[in-house]
N, C-alpha and C positions, 0 to 999 in steps of 0.2 A: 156643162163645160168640163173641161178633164181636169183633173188635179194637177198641182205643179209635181216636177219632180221630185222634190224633197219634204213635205208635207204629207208626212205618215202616221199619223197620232189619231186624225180624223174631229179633233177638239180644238181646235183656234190656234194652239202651239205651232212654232213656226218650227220646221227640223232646225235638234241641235237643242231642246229642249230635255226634261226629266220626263218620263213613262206613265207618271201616276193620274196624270189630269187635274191635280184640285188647284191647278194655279200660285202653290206656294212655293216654288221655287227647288221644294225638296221632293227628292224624286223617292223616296222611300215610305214617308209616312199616309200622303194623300190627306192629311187633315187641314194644309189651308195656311196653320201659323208660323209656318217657317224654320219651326226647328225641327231637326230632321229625327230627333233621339224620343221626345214625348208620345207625338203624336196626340196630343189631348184638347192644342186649338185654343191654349189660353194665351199663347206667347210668352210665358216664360219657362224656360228648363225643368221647372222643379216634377211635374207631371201631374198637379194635383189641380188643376183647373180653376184656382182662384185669382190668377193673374196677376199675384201683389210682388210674384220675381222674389218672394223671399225664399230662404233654401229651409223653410222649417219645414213646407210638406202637408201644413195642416189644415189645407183648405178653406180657412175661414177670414182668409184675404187681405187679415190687419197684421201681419206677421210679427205677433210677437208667441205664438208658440202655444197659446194657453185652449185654444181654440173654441174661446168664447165671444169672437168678434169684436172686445170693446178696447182692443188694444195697451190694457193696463195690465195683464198679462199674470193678474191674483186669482185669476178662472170663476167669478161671484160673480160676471158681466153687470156689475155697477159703475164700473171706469173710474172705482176711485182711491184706487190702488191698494185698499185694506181689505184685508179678510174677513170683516163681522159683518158684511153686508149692509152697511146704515147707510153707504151712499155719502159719510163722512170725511171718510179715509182718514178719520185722525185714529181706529183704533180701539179707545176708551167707552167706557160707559157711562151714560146718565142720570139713571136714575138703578133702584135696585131690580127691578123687572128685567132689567138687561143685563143680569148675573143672576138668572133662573140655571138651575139643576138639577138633581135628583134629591128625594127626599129624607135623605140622611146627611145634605150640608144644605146651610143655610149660606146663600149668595149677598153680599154688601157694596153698595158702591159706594166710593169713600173716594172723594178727589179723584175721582173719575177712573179707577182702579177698582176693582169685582176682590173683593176680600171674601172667603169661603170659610164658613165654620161649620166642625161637623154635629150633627144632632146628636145629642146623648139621652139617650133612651130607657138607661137601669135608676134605679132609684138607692143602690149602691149596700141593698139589705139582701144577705146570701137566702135565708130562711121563705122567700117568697119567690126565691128565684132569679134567674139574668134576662131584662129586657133589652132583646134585642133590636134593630132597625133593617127595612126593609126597603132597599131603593125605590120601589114603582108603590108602595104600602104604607112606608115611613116606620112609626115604632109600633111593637106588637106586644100582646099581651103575655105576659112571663108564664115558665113553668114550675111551679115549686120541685125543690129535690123529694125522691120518696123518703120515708120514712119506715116503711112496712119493710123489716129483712126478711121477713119468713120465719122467722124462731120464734115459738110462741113465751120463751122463758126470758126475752130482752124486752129491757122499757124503750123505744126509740124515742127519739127526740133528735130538736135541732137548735144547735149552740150557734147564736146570733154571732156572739163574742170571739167565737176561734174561726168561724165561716166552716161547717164542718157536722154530718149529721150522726149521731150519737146511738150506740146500740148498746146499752147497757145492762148485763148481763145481771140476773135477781133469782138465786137461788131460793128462793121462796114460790117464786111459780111454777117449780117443781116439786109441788104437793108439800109445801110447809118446809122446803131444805132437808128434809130427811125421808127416805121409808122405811118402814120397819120389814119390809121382805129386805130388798135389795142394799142396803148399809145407806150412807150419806150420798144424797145425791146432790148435782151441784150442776148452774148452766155453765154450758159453752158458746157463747158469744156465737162460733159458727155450726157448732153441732149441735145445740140445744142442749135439754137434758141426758145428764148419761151419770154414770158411777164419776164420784172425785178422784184424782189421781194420788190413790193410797194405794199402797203394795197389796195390805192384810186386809182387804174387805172381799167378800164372797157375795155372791149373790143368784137368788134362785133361779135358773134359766130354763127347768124342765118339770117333768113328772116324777115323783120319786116313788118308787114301791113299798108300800109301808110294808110289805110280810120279808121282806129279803135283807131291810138297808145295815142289820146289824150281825149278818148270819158272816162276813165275810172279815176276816182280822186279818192286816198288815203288820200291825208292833205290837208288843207286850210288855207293860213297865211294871213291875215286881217292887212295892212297897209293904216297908215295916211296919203293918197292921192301924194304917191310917186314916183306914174308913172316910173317906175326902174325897171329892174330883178334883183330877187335875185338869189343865190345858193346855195347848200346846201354842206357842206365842210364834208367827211364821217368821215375821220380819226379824228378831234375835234367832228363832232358831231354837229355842228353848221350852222345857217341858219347865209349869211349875204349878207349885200346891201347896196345901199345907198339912198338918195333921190333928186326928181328933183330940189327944192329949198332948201332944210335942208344941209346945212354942214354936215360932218359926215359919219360913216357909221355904220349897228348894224353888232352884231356877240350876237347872244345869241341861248341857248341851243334847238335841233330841237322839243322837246317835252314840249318846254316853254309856260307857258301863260303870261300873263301881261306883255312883254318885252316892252321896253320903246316907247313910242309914236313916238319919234323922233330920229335920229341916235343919238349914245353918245360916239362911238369913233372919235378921229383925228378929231375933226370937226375944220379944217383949210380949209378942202376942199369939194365941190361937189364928190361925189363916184355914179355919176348917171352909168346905162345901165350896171354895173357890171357883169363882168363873168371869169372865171378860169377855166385855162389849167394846170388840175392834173398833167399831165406827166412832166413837169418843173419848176414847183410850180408856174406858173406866174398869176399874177391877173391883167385885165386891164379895165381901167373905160373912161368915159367921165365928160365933166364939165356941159352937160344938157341933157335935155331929146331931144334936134333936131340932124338930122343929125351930126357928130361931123368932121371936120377937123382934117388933118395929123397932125397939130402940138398942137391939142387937145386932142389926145389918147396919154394916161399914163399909162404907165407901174411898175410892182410894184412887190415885193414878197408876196406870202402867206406863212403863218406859217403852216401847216398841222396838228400839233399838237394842238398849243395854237386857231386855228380859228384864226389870225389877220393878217392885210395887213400893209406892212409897205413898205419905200424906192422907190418910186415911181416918174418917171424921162418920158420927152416928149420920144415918141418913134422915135427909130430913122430905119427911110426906107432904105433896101438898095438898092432899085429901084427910090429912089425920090419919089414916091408918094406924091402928093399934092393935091389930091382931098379930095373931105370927104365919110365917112363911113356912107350910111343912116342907115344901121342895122350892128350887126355884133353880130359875134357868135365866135364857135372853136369848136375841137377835140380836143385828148387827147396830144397833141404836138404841133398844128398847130392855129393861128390866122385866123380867116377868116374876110373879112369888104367886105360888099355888095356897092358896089359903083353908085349906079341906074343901072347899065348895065349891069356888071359881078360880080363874086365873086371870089378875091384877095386872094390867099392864101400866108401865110406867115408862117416860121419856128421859134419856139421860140425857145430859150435858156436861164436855170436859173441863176437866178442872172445879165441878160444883158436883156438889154433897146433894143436892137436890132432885127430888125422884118427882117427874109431873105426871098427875095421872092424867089415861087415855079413856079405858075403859075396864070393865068384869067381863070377861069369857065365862059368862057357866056350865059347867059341863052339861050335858043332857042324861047322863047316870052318873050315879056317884061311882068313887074308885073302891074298890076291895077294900082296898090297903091305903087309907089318905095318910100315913106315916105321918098320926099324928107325934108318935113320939120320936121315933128314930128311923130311919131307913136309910144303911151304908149309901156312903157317895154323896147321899144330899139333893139331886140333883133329876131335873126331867129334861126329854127332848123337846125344840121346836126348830125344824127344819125350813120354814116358810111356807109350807104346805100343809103340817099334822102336828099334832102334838104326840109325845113319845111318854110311856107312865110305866115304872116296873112296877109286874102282878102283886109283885112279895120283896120288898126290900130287905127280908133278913133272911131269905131261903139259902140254903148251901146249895142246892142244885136245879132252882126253877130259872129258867132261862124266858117264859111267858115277858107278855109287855101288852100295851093294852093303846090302841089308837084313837083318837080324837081326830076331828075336822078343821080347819080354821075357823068355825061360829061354834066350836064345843059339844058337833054331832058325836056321839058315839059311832064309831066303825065300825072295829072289831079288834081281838086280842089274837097276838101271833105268837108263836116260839119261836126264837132264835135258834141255827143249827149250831154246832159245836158242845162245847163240855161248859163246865162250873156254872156259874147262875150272874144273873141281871139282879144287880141291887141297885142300879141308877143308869138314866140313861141322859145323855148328851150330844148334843152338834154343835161342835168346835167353830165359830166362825169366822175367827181366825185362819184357819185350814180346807174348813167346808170336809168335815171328817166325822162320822160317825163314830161313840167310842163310851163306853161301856168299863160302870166300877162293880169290880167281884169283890165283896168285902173277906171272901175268903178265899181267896187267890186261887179259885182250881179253874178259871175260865184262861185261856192263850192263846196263842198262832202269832205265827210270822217272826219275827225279828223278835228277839226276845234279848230284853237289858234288865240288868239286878243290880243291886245295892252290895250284893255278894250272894245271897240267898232268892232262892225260890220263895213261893208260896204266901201267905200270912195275907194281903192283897194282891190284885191286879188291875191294871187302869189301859184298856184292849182299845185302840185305834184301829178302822176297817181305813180301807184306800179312797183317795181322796174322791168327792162325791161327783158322779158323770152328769150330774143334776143341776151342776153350784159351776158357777166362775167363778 
């Protein structure tokens, strides 16, 4: 049968209809529900196909937004409008299982409120350490503070009382508080042992050449026929000594001329064979220029600052010692007294008369010349490496000297270059100086200072030692 004339769609629509075919009225979208803008077929606007006409969008039909279907809109899908999920909706807890949390607070239920206290985990003592807490682990096992700082001259420890670990510095574990090479030594809390912070101490840092160390003369000091060593004091700055028959003793500046002829301090007493151990301020003399007996060495303090000797008291042995001292010398801490056979070492201490003994050095050959009775100056070397002995303490012209080891090996005997003769030989340690008494004044060089006159003695300083700090 033909079609009607106006019946052009070919799908049941009558003309005068929309183009799409799905029967819903809207001739744009073809989905069926009526509104022309979604197209999605649920009937309402929003385009989200859950049909509940609310404008949230969220597809899940009960339009309150939360898009968990149960309409209460807390998003837990329990419907009972509280957040902890019990299905309660009041909120609160019941029991303490229901204020569970991590392991560093403990959860309480209390009238239906979750009270939270936190775990305390140190046991509140610094010396074992701080226990810590570990949310998934709880409390953990502490670390003590160290104690080791690396210096082997500190006691460490740890002060319960202040909270606080302790490095406490013991000049004793650095070989007894003193060496007899290197002057007083003392710790440093961060450097360990090293030299104390004294201006005048020296100390041995090399190899010294025993045939050279007296050939070279810097100063010359010209005394009236005093047969004595002098020294030279750094920190004053001063040269002093005494003399073989003069009372007295000098202390005048090292770059002096015209210093007085004769000593003009203390002249109550002989200050013969003078010499000073920087490291304890001690200064010790005799009452002449011969060998001196035990209860003739006098012991005394030196000032450092002002140059002057004062307080001076018999020394007291604590070996008994009753021989005599034909020469004697020192280091920066230690007394030494050559006795014709060995050489006596003794420990000083400042402010005490008291000489401790160490040990005997014996020589390994006896000396030429042990000056049992006299030898100008009085006085031998020990440089921290050798010992130093003139050949001939009374010669006008031998300049010989004779070496020793530090255990009393024999070496060998050297001459000194220049003129007049070695009647005593010394290292100053105060200066770290080489330096040389001519009882009869014809040895010199360099700077040369008088009392007014040449000759009669000389007491020869070489330049300060490349050997010695």
């Amino acid at each position: 049968m033909a079609a009607c004339a106006d019946d052009t769609t070919g799908e049941g629509e009558t003309s005068g209809a929309t183009e799409t075919g799905d029967g819903d009225g809207d001739p744009a979208t073809g989905d069926g529900d009526g509104d022309p803008a979604t197209g999605d077929g649920d009937g309402d606007p929003t385009g989200d196909g859950d049909g509940d006409g609310g404008p949230t969008g969220d597809g899940d039909g009960d339009g309150d937004g939360d898009g968990d279907g149960d309409g209460d809109g807390d998003g837990d899908g329990d419907g009972d409008g509280d957040p902890t999920g019990d299905g309660d909706g009041d909120g609160a807890c019941v029991g303490d299982e229901d204020c569970s949390t991590d392991m560093c607070e403990v959860g309480t239920c209390a009238a239906g409120t979750c009270v939270y206290e936190e775990v305390i985990c140190d046991d509140g003592m610094f010396c074992n350490g701080e226990e810590l807490c570990d949310p998934m682990r709880g409390c953990l096992p502490s670390v003590a503070p160290v104690l080791d700082d690396g210096i082997d001259c500190t006691v460490d420890s740890c002060d319960e009382d202040n909270d606080v670990v302790v490095h406490a510095p013991d000049d004793n574990l650095c070989g007894g508080g003193g060496d007899e090479l290197c002057g007083v030594v003392a710790c440093d809390a961060m450097m360990g042992c090293g030299l104390d912070d004294n201006p005048y101490l020296v100390c041995l840092s090399g190899e010294p050449e025993p045939s050279t160390v007296f050939s070279t003369i810097e100063s010359t000091y010209y005394l009236a026929n005093n047969l004595s060593n002098m020294v030279w004091q750094a920190v004053s700055n001063q040269i002093l000594g005494g003399h073989y028959s003069q009372q007295g003793y000098y202390s005048f500046p090292a770059e002096m001329n015209d210093y007085p002829q004769y000593p003009d301090n203390d002249q109550t007493a002989l200050y013969g064979r003078l010499i000073h151990i920087p490291g304890t301020n001690v200064a010790i003399h005799g009452s002449n220029q011969f060998a001196v007996p035990a209860d003739g060495v006098m012991i005394g303090t030196m000032d450092p600052d002002a140059g002057t000797l004062a307080d001076f008291s018999v020394a007291n042995f604590s070996d008994d010692f009753n021989g005599s001292c034909n020469l004697w010398s020192n280091s920066n801490t230690r007394f030494l007294c050559y006795d014709g056979a060995g050489i006596r070492v003794y420990d000083t201490a400042e402010g005490s008369a008291d000489l401790s003994y160490v040990e005997t050095i014996n020589l390994s050959q006896p000396l030429a010349e042990p000056c049992a009775n006299h030898c100008f100056g009085g006085t031998f070397a020990w440089d921290g490496a050798y010992f130093y002995f003139p050949a001939d303490g009374n010669s006008v012209n031998n300049r010989s000297y004779v070496v020793y080891e530090a255990d009393g090996t024999y070496l060998d005997s050297y001459n000194a270059g220049g003129n007049g003769a070695i009647s005593s030989t010394y290292f100053d340690w105060s200066v770290g100086r080489y330096t040389i008494h001519d009882g009869f004044g014809g040895r010199f060089g360099g700077d040369i200072y008088s009392w007014g006159e040449d000759g009669d003695d000389s007491q020869c300083y070489g330049p300060a030692s490349a050997e010695h700090i």
